[in-house]
SEFIDREN-961572 format. One record per atom (N, C-alpha, C, O): residue number from 1; residue in three letters; atom name; x, y, z. Coordinates in nm, 2 decimals. Layout:
# SEFIDREN-961572
NUM, ala, CA, X, Y, Z
...
END
This chain:
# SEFIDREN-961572
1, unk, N, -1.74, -22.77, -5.79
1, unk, CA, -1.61, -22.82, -5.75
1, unk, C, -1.54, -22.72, -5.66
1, unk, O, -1.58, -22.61, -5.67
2, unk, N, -1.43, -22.75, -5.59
2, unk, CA, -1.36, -22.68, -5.56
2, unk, C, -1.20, -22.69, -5.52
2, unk, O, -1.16, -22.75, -5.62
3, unk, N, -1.12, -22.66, -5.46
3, unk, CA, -1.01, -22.68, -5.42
3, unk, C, -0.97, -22.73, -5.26
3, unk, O, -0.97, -22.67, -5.16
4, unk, N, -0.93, -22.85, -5.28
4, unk, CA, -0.91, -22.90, -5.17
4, unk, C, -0.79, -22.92, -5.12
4, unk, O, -0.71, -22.93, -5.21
5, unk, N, -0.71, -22.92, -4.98
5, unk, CA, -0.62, -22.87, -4.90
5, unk, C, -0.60, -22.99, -4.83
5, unk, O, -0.70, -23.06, -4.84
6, unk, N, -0.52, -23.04, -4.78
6, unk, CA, -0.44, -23.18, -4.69
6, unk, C, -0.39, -23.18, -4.57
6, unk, O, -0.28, -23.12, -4.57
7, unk, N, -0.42, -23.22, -4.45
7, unk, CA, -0.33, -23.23, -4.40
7, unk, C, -0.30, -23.42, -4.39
7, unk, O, -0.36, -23.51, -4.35
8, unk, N, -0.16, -23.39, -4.43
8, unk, CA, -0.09, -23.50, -4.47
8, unk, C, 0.05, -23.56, -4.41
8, unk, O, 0.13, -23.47, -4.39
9, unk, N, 0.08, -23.67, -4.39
9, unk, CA, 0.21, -23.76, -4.35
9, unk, C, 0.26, -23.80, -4.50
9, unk, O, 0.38, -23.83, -4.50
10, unk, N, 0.18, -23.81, -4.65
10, unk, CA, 0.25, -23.89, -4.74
10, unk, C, 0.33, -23.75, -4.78
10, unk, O, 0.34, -23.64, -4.72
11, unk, N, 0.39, -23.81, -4.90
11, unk, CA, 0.51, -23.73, -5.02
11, unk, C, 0.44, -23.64, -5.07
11, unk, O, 0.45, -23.52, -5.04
12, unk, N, 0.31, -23.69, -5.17
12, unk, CA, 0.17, -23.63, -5.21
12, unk, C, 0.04, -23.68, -5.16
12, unk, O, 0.02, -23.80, -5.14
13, unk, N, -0.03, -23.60, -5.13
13, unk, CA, -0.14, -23.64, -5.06
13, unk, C, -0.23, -23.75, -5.10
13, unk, O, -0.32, -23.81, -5.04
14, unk, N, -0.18, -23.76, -5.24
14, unk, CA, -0.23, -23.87, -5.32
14, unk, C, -0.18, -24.05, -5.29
14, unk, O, -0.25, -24.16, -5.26
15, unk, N, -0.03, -24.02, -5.33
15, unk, CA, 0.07, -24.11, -5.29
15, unk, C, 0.01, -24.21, -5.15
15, unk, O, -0.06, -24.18, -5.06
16, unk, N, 0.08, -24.33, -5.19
16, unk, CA, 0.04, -24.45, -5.09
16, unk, C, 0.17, -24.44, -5.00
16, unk, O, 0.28, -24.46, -5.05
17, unk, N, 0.15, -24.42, -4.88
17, unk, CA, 0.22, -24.35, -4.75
17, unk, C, 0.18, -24.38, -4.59
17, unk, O, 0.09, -24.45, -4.54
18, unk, N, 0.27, -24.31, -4.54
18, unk, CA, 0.21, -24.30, -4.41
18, unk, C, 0.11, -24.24, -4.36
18, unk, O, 0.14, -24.12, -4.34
19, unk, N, -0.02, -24.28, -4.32
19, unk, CA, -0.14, -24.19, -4.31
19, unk, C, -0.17, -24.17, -4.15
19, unk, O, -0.12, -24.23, -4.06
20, unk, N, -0.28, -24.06, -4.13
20, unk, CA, -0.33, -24.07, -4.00
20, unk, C, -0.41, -24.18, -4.01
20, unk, O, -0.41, -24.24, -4.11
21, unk, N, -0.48, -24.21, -3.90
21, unk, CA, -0.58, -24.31, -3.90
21, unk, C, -0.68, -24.24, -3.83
21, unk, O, -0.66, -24.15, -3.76
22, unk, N, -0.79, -24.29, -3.87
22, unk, CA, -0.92, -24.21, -3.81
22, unk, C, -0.93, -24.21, -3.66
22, unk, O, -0.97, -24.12, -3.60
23, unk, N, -0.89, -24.33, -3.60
23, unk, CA, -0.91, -24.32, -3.44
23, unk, C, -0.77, -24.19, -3.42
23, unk, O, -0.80, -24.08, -3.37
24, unk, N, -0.64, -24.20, -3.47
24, unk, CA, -0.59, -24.08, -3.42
24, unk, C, -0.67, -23.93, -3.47
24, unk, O, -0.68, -23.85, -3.38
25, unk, N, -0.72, -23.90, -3.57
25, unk, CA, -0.80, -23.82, -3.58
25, unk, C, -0.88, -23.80, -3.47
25, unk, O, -0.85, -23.71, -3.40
26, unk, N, -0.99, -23.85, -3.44
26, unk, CA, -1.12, -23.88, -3.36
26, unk, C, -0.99, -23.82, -3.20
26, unk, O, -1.01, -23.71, -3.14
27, unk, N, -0.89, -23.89, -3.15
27, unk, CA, -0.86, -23.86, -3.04
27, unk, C, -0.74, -23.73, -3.01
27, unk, O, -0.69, -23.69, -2.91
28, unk, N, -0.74, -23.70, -3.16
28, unk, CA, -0.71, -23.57, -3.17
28, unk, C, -0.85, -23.44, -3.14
28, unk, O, -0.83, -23.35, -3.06
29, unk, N, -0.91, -23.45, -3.19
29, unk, CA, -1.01, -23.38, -3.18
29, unk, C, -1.09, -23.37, -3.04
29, unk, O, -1.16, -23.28, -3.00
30, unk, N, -1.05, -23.53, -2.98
30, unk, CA, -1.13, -23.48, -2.85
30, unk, C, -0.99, -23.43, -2.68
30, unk, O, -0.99, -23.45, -2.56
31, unk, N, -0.89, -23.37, -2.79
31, unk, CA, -0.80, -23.33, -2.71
31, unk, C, -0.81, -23.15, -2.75
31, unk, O, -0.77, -23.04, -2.69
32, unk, N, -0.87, -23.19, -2.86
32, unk, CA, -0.84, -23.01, -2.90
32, unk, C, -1.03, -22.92, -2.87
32, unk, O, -1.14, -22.95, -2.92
33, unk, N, -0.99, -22.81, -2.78
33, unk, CA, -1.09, -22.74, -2.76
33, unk, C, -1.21, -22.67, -2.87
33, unk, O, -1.33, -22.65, -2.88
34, unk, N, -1.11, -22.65, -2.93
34, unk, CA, -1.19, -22.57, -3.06
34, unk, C, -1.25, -22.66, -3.20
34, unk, O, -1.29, -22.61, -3.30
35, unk, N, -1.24, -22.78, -3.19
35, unk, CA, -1.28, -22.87, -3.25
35, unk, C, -1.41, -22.96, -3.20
35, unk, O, -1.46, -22.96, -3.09
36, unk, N, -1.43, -23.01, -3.29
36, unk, CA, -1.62, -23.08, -3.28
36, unk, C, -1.62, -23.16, -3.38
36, unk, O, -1.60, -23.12, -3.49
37, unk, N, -1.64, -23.34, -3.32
37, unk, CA, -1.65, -23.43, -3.42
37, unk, C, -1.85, -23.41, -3.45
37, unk, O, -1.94, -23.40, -3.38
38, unk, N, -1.84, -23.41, -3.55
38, unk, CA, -1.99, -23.38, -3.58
38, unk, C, -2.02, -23.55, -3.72
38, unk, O, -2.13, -23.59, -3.74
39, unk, N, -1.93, -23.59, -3.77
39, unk, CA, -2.03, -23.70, -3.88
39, unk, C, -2.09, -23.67, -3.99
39, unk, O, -2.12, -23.74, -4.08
40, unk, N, -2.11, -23.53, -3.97
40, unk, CA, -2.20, -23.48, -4.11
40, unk, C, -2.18, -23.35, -4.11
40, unk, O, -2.11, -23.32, -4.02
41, unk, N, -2.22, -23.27, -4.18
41, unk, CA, -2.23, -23.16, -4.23
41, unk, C, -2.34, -23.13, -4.31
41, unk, O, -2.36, -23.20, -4.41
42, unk, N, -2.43, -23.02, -4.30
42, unk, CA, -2.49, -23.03, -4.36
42, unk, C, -2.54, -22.83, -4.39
42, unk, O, -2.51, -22.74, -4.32
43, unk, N, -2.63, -22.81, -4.56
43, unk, CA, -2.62, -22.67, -4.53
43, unk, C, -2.73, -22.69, -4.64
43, unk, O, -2.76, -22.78, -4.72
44, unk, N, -2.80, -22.54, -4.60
44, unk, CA, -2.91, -22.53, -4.68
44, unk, C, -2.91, -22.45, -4.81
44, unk, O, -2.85, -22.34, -4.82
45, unk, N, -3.02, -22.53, -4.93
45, unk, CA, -2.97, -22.47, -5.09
45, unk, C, -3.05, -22.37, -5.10
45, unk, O, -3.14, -22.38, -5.01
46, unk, N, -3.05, -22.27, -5.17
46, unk, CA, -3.14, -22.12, -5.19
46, unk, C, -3.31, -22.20, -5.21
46, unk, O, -3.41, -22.15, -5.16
47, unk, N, -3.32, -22.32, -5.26
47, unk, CA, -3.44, -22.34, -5.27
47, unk, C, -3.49, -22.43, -5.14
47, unk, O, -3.58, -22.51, -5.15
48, unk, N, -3.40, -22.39, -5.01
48, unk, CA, -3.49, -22.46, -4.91
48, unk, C, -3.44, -22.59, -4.88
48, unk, O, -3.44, -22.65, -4.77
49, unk, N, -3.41, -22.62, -4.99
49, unk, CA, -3.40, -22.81, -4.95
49, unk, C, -3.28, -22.82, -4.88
49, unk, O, -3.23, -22.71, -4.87
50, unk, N, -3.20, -22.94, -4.83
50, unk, CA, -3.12, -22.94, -4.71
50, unk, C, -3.00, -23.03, -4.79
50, unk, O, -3.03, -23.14, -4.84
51, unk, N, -2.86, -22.99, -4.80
51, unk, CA, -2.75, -23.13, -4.88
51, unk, C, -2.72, -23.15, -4.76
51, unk, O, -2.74, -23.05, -4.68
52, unk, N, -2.66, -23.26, -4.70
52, unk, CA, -2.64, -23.33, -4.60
52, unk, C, -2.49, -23.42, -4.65
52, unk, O, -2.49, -23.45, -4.77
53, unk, N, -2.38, -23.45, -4.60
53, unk, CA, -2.29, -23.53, -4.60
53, unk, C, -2.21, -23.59, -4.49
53, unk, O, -2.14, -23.53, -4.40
54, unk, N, -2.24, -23.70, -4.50
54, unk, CA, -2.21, -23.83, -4.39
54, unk, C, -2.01, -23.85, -4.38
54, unk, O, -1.92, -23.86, -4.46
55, unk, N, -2.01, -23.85, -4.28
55, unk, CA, -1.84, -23.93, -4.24
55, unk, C, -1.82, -23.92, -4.12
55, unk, O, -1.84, -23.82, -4.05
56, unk, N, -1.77, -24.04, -4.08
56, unk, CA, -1.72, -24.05, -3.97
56, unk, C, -1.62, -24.00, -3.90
56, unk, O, -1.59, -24.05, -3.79
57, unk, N, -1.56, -23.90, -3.96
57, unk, CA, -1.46, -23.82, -3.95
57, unk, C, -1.47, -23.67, -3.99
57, unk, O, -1.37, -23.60, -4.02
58, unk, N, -1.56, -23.63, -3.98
58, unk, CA, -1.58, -23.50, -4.03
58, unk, C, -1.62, -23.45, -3.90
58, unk, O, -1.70, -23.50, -3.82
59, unk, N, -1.54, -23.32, -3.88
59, unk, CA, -1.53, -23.18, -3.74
59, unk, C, -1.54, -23.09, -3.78
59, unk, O, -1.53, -23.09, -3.90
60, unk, N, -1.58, -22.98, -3.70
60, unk, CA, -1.59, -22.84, -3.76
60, unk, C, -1.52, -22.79, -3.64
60, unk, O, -1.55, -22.83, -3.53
61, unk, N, -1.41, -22.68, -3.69
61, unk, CA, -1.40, -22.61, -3.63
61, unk, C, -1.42, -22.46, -3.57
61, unk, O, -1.39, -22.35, -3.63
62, unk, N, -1.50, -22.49, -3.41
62, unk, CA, -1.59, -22.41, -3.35
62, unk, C, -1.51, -22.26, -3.36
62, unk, O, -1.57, -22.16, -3.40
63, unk, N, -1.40, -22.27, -3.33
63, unk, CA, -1.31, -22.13, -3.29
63, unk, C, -1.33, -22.05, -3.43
63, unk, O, -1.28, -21.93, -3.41
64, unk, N, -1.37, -22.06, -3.53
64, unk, CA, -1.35, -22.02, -3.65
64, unk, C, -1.42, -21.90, -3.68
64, unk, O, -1.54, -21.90, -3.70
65, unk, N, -1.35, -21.77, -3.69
65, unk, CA, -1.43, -21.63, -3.70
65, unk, C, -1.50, -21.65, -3.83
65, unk, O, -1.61, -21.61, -3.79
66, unk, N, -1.51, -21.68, -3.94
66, unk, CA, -1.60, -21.68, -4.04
66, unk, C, -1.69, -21.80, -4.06
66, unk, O, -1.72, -21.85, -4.17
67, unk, N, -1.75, -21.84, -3.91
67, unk, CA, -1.86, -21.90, -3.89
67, unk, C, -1.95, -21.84, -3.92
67, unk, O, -1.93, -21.72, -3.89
68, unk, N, -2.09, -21.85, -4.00
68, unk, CA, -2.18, -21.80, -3.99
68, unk, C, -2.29, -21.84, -3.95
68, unk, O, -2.29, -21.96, -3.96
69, unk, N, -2.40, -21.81, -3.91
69, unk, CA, -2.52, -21.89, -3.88
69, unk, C, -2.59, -21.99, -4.03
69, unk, O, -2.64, -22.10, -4.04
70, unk, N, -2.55, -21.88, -4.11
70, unk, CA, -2.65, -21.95, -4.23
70, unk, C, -2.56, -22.08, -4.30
70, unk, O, -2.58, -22.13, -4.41
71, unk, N, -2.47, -22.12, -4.22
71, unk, CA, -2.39, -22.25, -4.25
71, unk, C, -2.25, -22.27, -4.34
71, unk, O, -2.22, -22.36, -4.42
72, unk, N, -2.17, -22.13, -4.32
72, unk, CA, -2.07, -22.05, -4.34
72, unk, C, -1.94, -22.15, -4.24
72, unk, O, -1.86, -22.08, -4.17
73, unk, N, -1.94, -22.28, -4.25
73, unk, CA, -1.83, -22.31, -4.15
73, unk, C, -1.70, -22.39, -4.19
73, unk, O, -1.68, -22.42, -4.31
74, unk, N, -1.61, -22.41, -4.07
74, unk, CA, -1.45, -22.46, -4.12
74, unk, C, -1.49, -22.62, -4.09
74, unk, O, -1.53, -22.65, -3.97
75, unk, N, -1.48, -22.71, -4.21
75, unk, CA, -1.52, -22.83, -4.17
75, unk, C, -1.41, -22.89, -4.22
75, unk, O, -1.35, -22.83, -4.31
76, unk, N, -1.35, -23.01, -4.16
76, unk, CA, -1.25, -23.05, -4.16
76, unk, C, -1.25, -23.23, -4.19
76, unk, O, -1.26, -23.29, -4.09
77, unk, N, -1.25, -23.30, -4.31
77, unk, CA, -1.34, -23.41, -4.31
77, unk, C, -1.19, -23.54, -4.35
77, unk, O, -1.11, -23.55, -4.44
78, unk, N, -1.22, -23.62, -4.22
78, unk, CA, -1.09, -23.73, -4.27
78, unk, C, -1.14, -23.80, -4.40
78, unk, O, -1.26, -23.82, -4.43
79, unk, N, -1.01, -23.85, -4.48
79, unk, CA, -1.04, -23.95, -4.62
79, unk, C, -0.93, -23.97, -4.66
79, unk, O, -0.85, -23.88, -4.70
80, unk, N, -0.91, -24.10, -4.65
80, unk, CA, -0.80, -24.17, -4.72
80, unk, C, -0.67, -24.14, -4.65
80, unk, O, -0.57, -24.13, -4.71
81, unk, N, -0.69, -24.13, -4.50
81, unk, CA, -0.56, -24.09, -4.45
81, unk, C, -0.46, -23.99, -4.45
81, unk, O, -0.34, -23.97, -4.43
82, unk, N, -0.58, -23.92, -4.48
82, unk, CA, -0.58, -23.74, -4.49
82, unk, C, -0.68, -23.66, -4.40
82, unk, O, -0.78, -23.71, -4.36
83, unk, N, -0.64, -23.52, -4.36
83, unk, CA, -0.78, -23.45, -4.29
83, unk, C, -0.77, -23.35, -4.44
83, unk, O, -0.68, -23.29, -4.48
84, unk, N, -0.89, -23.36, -4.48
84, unk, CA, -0.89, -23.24, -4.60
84, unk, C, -1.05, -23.15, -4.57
84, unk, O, -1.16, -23.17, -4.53
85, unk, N, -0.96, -23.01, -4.61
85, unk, CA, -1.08, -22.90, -4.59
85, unk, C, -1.09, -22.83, -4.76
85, unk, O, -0.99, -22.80, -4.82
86, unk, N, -1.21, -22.81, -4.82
86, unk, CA, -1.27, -22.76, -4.91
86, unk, C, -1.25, -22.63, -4.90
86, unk, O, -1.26, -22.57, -4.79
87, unk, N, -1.20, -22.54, -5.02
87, unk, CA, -1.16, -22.41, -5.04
87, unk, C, -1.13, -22.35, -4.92
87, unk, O, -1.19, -22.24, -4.90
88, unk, N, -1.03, -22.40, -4.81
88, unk, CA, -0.93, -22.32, -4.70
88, unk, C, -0.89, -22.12, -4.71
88, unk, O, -0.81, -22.08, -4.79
89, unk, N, -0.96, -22.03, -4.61
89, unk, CA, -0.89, -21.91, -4.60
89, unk, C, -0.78, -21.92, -4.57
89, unk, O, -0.73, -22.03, -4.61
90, unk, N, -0.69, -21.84, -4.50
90, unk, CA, -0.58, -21.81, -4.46
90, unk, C, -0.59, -21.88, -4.33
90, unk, O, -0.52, -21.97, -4.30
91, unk, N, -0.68, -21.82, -4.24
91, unk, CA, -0.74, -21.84, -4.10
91, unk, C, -0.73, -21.99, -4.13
91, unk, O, -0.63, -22.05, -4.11
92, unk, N, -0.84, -22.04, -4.19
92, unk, CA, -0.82, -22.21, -4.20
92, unk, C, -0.68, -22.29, -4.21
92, unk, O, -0.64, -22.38, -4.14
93, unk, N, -0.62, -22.23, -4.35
93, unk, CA, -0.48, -22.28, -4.34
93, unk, C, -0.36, -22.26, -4.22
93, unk, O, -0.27, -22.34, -4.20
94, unk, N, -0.40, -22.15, -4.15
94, unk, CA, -0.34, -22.17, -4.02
94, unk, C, -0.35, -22.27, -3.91
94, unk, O, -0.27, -22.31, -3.83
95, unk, N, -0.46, -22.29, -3.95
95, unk, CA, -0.52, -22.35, -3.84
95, unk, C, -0.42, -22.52, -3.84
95, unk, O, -0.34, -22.58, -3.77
96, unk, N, -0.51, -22.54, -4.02
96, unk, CA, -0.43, -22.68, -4.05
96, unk, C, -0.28, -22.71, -3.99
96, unk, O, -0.23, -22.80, -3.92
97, unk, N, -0.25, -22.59, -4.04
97, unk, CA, -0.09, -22.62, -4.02
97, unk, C, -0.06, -22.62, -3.90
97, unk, O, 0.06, -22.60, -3.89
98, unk, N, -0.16, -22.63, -3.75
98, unk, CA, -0.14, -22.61, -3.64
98, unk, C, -0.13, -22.73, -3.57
98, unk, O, -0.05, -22.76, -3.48
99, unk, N, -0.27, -22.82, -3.64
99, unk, CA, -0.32, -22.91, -3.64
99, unk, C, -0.24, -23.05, -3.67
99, unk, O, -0.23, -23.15, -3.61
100, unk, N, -0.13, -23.01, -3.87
100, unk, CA, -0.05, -23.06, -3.87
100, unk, C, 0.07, -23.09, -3.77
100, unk, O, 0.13, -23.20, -3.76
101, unk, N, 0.09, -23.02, -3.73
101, unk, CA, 0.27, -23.01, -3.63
101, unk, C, 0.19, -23.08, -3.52
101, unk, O, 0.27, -23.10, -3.43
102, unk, N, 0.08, -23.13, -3.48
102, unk, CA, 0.05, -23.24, -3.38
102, unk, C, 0.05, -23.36, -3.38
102, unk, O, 0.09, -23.45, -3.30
103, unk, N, -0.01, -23.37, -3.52
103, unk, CA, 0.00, -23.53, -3.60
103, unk, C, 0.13, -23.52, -3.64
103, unk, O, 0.15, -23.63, -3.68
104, unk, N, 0.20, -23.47, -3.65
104, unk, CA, 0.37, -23.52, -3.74
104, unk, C, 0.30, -23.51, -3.92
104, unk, O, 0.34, -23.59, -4.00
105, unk, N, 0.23, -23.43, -3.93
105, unk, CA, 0.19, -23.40, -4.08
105, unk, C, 0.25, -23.25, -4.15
105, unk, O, 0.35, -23.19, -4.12
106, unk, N, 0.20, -23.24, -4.21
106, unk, CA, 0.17, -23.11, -4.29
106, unk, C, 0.08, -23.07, -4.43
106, unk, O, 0.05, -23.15, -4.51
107, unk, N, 0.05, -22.96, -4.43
107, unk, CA, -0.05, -22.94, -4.54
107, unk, C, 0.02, -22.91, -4.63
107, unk, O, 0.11, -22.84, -4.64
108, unk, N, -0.08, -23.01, -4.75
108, unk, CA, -0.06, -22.94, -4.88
108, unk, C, -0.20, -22.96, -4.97
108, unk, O, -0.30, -23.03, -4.95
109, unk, N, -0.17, -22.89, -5.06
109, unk, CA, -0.27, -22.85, -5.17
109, unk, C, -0.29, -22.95, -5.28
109, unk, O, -0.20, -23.04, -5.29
110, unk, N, -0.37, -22.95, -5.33
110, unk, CA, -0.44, -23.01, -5.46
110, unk, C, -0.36, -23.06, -5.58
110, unk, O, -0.37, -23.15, -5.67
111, unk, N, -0.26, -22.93, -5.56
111, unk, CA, -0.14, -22.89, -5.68
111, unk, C, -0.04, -22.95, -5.60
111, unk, O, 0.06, -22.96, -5.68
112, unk, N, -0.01, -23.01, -5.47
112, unk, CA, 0.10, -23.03, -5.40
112, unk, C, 0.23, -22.97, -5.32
112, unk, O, 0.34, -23.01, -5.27
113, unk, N, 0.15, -22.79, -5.36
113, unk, CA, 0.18, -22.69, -5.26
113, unk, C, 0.21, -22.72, -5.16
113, unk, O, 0.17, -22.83, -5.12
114, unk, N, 0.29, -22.64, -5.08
114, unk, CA, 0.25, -22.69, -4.86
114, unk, C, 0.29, -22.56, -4.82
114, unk, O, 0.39, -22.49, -4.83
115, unk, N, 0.15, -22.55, -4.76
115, unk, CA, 0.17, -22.42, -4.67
115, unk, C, 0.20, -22.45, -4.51
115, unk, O, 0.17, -22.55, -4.44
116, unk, N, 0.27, -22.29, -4.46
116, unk, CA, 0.29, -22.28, -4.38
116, unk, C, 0.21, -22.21, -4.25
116, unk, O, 0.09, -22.21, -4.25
117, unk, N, 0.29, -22.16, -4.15
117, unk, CA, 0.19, -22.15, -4.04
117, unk, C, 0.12, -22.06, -4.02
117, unk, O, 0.04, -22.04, -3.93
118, unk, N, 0.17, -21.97, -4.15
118, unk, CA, 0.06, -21.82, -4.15
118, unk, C, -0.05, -21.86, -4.25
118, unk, O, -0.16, -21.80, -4.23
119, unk, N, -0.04, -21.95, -4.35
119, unk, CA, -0.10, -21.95, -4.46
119, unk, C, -0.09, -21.94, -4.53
119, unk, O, -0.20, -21.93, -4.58
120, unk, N, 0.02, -21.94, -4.62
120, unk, CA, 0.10, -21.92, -4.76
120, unk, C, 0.19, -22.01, -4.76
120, unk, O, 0.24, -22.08, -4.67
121, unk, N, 0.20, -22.00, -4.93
121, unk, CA, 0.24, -22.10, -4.98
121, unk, C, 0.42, -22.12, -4.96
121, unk, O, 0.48, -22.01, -4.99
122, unk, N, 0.52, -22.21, -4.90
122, unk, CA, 0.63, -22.22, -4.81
122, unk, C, 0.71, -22.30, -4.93
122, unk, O, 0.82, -22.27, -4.95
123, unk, N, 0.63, -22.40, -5.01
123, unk, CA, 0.69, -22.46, -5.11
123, unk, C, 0.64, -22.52, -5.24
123, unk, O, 0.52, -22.55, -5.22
124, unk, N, 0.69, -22.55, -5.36
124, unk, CA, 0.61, -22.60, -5.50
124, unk, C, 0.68, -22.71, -5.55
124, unk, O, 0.65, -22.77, -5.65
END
């Protein structure tokens, strides 16, 4: 499991709200340089075999210094009228919250935190 991050239009990211929609996602992404709609994601397990995950809204972001070759990346996956990223750095949370102020969103956390544009936590 892990901890997942929002970028969001609702009250709680949970809450039934105003959402992105996937076509503005998708025509966000092919406005922004450093983004890549990719569909899937995928990365390989110590024993070789390959997990793979499907969506039609899932990007990775290319600009991302803690890319790795061995499948170390910032993946960014729309759901439910959310863009949510899996255990967010600082770097990542930047990013979101860069991401947010285009959509008219902002990020928040799991717990319903919302960070700001450095990366930390702005409110509880």
């Amino acid at each position: 499991m892990g901890y997942d991050v929002h970028i969001t239009r609702k009250e709680n990211w949970f809450d039934d709200g105003p959402e992105i929609s996937l076509d503005e996602w998708k025509s966000f992404i092919e406005k922004d340089d450093e983004m890549r709609l990719d569909g899937y994601a995928e990365a390989k397990l110590p024993n070789g075999a390959a997990l793979r995950v499907d969506s039609d809204g899932l990007a990775v972001w290319t600009a991302y210094s803690g890319s790795t070759a061995g499948g170390n990346m910032a993946w960014f996956d729309f759901r439910s009228g959310n863009v949510v990223v899996k255990n967010p750095d600082v770097s990542i949370l930047s990013k979101m919250w860069q991401i947010a102020q285009k959509l008219g969103a902002r990020v928040q956390g799991d717990d319903c935190e919302i960070y700001g544009s450095d990366g930390s936590i702005v409110a509880t």
